[in-house]
C-alpha positions, -999 to +999 in steps of 0.1 A: -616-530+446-584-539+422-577-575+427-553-600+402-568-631+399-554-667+391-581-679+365-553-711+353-522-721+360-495-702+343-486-668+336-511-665+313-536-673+340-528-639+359-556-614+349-567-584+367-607-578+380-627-558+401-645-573+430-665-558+456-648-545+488-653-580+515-666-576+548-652-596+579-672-616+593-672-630+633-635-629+643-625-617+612-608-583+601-608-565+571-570-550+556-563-522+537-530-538+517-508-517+507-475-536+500-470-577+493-441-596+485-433-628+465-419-658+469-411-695+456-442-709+473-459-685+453-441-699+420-456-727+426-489-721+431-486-702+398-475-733+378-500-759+401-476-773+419-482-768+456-518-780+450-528-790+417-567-793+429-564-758+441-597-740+432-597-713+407-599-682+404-580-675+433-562-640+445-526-648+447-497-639+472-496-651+507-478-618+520-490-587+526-495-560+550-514-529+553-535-515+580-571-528+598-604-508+578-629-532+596-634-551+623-657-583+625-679-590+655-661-602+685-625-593+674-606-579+705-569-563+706-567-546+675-581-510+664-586-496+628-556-481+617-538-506+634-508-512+610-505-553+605-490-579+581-507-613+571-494-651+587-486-676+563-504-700+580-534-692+596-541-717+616-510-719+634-508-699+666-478-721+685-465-750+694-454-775+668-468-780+635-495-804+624-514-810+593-544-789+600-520-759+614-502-763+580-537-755+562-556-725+544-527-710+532-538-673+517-533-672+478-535-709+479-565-725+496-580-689+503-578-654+485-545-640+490-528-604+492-525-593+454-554-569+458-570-541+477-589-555+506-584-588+523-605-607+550-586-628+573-591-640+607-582-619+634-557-639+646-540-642+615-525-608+617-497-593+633-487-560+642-455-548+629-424-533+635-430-491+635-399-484+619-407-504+590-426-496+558-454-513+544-436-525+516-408-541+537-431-556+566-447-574+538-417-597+533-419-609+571-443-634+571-428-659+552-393-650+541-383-637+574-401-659+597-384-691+575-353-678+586-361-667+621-371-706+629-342-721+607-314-700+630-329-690+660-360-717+673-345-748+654-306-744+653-306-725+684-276-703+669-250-682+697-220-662+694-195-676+681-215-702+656-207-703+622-236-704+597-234-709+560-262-691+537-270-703+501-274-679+474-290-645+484-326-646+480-351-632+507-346-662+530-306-660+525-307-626+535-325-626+564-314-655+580-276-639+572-289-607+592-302-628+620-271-651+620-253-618+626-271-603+657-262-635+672-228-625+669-221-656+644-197-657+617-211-664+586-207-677+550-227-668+521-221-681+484-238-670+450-225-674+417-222-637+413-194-619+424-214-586+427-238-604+449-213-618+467-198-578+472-232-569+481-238-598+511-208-589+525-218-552+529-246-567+552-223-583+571-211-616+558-176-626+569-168-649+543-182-654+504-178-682+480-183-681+444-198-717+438-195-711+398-154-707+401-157-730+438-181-760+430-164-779+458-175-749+485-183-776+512-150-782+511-143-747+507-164-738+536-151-763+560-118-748+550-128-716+561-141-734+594-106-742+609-109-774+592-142-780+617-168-770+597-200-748+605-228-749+629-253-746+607-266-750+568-296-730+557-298-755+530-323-737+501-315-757+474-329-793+478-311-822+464-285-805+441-265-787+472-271-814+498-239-835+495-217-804+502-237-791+529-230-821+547-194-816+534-195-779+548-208-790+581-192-797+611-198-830+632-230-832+652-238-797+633-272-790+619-290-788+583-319-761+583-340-777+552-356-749+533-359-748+498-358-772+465-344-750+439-319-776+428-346-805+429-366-824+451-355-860+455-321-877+452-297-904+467-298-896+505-264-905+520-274-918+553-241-932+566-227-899+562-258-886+582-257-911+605-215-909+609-217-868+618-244-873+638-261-848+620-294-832+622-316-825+593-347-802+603-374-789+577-384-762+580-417-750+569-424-709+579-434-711+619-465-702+640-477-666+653-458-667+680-428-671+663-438-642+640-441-620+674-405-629+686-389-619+655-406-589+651-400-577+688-360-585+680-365-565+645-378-539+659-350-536+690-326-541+660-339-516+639-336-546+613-344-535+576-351-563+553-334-563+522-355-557+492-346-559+459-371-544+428-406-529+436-426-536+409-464-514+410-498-534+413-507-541+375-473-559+368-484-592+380-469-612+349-436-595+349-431-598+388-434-635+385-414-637+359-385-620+373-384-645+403-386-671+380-353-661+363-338-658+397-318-626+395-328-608+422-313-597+453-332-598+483-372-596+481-392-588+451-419-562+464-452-552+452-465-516+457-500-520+461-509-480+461-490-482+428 
């Protein structure tokens, strides 16, 4: 089978390589991929960031999906053919998270999705949503389900709440779709106008240009009443965390996602502390999780937004194009291309 390997970190690491079709083993199940996506966790891996002792070579990408070619011994539920997309973690069936249910992350600490064939555990797939296709159930298991925890389990969103989004990458997006069959009102921002055009043709009520607007908490809160929002799906770490708290309303709640601004900073804890705000991170979520939001996608007829497709040899320039950050949506990879 076609797989692309991690040999080093770095984009010069990425080389493709045949390797025998795997077999699952007890409770295991073998999938036929046929679409992946990427994300920043997957940028990190590249450069050795998430786990610097990570061993090598290693197949990249923790999302996929395909269908079930084999089944191990004692796997019950699930039927070849049966059409199903990875977990990001594994381990983590329900409840809340602890260190060993935040382990053996695919394309990290085991072979991930850029290939033909993957082995996982049984348990560690999910059915999807019929009306979706492979390539866009394989940006639900960590894009979407990031999302689905930081609006729905965590912040507990209803009609009427008023969310801001960050930028519109996967996460952005999806968490502005699931804001919206809440019935919230929402805010998006991006330093691109066009973007800006295209979030609010999936819904967004209100954009903000943070290039023209750098004092969008402000700008937010303005659009707020003068109250502020619900909610911050706050993606981009230390550089955007003073206004989200400026854009948030009192006793309102920070969804802690991502770091693309940076990782550590001053922390303003009386302002914390005075709003009686709460600060969540937010990490993916468990299986179960995963099965809620597909059974609302699928009553919604959701379609996640995706991007560029890119076909299964163009492993370099995939990760590069994340890396610049211009995309819209998901970045997608065709695995039958």
């Amino acid at each position: 089978m076609k797989v692309i390997e991690l040999t080093r970190f770095g984009l010069d690491g990425l080389v493709a390589a045949e390797r025998p079709v795997p077999t699952p083993g007890h409770g295991e199940v073998l999938v036929r991929l046929k679409g992946a996506s990427l994300n920043f966790h997957d940028i990190a891996t590249l450069l050795g960031m998430a786990n610097p002792r990570m061993k090598l070579p290693c197949v990249p990408l923790s999302d996929g999906a395909g269908e079930i070619a084999g089944l191990g011994a004692g796997v019950t539920g699930l039927t070849i053919g049966t059409r199903v997309a990875s977990t990001f973690f594994p381990r983590w069936q329900s409840g809340a998270p602890t260190r060993w249910k935040l382990s053996d992350v695919p394309g990290e600490q085991r072979d991930g999705c850029w290939a033909d064939y993957v082995v996982l555990p049984a348990d560690a797939v999910v059915p999807v949503p019929e009306h979706l296709t492979d390539l866009e159930a394989a940006t639900l298991p960590c894009a979407a389900l990031t999302a689905w925890r930081a609006v729905v389990v965590e912040a507990k969103v209803k009609a009427g709440d008023r969310v801001l989004l960050q930028g519109t990458g996967g996460v952005s997006l999806f968490a502005l779709q699931f804001a919206k069959l809440l019935g919230a009102e929402t805010i998006i921002t991006s330093s691109s106008d066009e973007k800006l055009a295209r979030a609010q043709a999936l819904g967004a009520d209100h954009t903000i240009n943070y290039k023209t607007t750098p004092q969008w908490g402000k700008r937010a809160r303005e659009l707020s009443g003068g109250e502020g929002v619900d909610l911050v799906v706050e993606v981009g770490g230390s550089g955007t965390f003073n206004e989200s708290l400026n854009a948030l309303k009192i006793g309102g709640h920070i969804s802690m996602i991502g770091v693309l601004t940076g990782v550590a900073d001053v922390i303003p804890t009386a302002k914390i502390m005075s709003m009686n705000a709460a600060v969540k991170g937010i990490t993916v979520g468990s299986r179960e999780d995963f099965l809620a939001m597909n059974r609302a996608i699928a009553v919604a007829k959701l379609k996640p937004v995706i991007g560029q497709v890119l076909p299964f040899a163009q492993a370099k320039e995939a990760y590069a194009l994340m890396q610049r950050g211009g995309h819209f949506g998901k970045i997608a990879i065709d695995l039958t291309a």
